[in-house]
Steps between C-alpha positions, in 0.01 A plus 500: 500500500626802416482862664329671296148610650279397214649190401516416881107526521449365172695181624287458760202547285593261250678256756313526828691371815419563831885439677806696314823404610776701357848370488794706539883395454729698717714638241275554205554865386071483450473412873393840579199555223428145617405618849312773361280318293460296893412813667263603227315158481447528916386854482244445252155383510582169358266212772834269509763437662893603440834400583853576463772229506827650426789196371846613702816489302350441133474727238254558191332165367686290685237235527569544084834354513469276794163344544594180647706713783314471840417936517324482155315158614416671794284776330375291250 
């Protein structure tokens, strides 16, 4: 999901989910737009629920390059 506001709602429209659970890696230089996409979510009207789960010491897509590792399995 991205940040933007209208395809954010539009996601929701199209895919409708009531629990959100972003993941975060540490060192991923989009870890900050990635929160505020969070903070947006859990401000908003939107009935469910939302939670951050931030991935220490991994960077962007790491899940990508290592999916059997036990971090990517572990937000899979």
């Amino acid at each position: 999901m991205t940040c933007s506001s209208t395809r954010m709602w539009m996601e929701h429209l199209i895919l409708p989910a009531w629990h959100v659970t972003r993941c975060l890696a540490e060192k991923d230089i989009l870890k900050d737009r990635g929160k505020l996409c969070h903070e947006k979510l859990a401000g908003s009207n939107w009935p469910g629920t939302v939670e951050l789960m931030e991935i220490e010491g991994e960077d962007h897509v790491f899940h990508t390059f290592e999916p059997s590792s036990v971090k990517a399995k572990n937000i899979g």
